[in-house]
N, C-alpha and C positions, 0 to 999 in steps of 0.2 A: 683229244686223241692221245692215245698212249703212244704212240713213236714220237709227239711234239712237234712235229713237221706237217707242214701242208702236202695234202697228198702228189704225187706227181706223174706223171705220164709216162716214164720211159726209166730205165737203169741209167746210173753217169759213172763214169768214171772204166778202167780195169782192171777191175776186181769182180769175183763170183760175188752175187745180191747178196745182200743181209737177209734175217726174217723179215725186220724192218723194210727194209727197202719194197720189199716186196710186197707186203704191208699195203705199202704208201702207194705204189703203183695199183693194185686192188682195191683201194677204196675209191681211189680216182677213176677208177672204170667203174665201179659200184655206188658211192654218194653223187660223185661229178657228172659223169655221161650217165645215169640214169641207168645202167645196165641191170640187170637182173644176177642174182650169185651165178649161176651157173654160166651165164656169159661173161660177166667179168671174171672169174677164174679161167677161165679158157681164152679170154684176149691177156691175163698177167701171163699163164703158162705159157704162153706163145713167145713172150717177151724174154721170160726165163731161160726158155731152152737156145732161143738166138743169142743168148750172151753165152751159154753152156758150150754151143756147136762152136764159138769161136776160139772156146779154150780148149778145141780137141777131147775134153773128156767126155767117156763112154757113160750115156744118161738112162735114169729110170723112162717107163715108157709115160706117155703124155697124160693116160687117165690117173697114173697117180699122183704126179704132179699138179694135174687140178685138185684132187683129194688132200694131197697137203697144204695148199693152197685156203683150199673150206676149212679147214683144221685149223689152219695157224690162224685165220679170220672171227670163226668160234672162240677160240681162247681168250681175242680181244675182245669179241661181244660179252664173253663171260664175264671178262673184268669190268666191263664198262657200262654193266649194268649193276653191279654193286662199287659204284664211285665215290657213292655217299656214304658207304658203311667206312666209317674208321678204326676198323679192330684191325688187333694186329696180326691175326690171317690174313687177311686182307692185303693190308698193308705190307704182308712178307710174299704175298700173290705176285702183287700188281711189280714189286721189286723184283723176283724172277723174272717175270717176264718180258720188262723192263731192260735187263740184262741181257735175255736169250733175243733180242732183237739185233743185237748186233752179233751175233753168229750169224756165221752163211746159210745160204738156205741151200742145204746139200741135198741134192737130187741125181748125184752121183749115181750109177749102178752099184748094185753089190760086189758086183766082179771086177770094179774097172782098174785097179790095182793089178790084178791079175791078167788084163787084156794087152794088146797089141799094138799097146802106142808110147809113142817115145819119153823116154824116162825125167824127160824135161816135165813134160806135163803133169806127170806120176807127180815131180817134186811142187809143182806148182801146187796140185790139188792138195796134197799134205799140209805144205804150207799153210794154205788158203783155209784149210780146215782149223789151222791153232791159232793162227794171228793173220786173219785178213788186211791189214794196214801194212804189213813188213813188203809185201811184194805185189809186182801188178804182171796184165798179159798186155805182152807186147802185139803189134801187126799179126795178121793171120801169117802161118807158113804159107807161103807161095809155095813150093816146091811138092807139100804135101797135096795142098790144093788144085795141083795140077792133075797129081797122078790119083786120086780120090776121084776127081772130074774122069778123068780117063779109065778109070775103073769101071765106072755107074755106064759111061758112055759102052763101053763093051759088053757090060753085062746087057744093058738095054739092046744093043743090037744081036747079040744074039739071043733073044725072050728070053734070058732068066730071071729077067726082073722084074713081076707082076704088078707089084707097087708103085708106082710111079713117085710117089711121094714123097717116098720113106728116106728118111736120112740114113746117109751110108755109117754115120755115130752113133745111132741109138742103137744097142742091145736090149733086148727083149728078155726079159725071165722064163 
């Protein structure tokens, strides 16, 4: 396996996933549980976005998410079907990608910089984008939490809210 790690079950730590991590979680729903790609992409992205919802930040919607998910999983199948070739394409392949595993796996919106949430989080995701080691997320706002809860609760009782589902964080393109 190119992350090196045994695949594993769940995100640790507070920090947004790596590619890797994410990786690692996807293969364990697709070699481990036997799942099929399009359901292990869809039990890792479920995974993903529960660590996202908890950092407040504004996320792509779900199907692309799974899509990059197939994507970054391709990449590894790509490499890892020429394992045995030793040239050094190859070998400057398998190094990038090798690399791009420990970036985040940003599923960020496009806009979320420009959305309506507190500037803590803005520096969080910045961060989180250069050097994921330097900082972590702390406990969820309670405070936000509440009033997000009591937002959906109002919208719901007066039927503006058709969705029943829908996170009150994810923006839609």
């Amino acid at each position: 396996m190119a992350t090196g790690e045994v695949p594993t079950s769940s995100f640790l730590g507070n920090r947004l996933p790596s590619r890797g991590e994410v990786l690692q979680v996807f293969l364990f729903h697709h070699k481990i549980q036997k799942e099929v790609l399009f359901a292990a992409a869809a039990s890792t992205a479920e995974k993903v976005l529960e660590v996202w919802r908890r950092a407040n930040i504004p996320m792509s919607d779900v199907s692309w998410v799974k899509k990059k998910i197939l994507k970054l999983y391709e990449e590894y199948g790509a490499l890892a079907k020429s394992k045995s070739r030793k040239t050094e394409t190859e070998e400057m392949k398998r190094c990038i990608l090798r690399d791009s595993l420990e970036d985040m796996f940003d599923i960020a919106h496009s806009k979320a910089m420009e959305a309506k949430i507190p500037e803590e989080d803005k520096a969080f995701l910045e961060v989180q984008r250069e050097d994921r080691q330097s900082c972590s997320m702390a406990g969820m706002d309670e405070k936000l939490k509440r009033a997000t809860e009591e937002k959906r609760r109002k919208r719901t009782k007066d039927g503006g809210d058709e969705e029943e589902g829908r996170d009150c964080f994810v923006i839609h393109p």
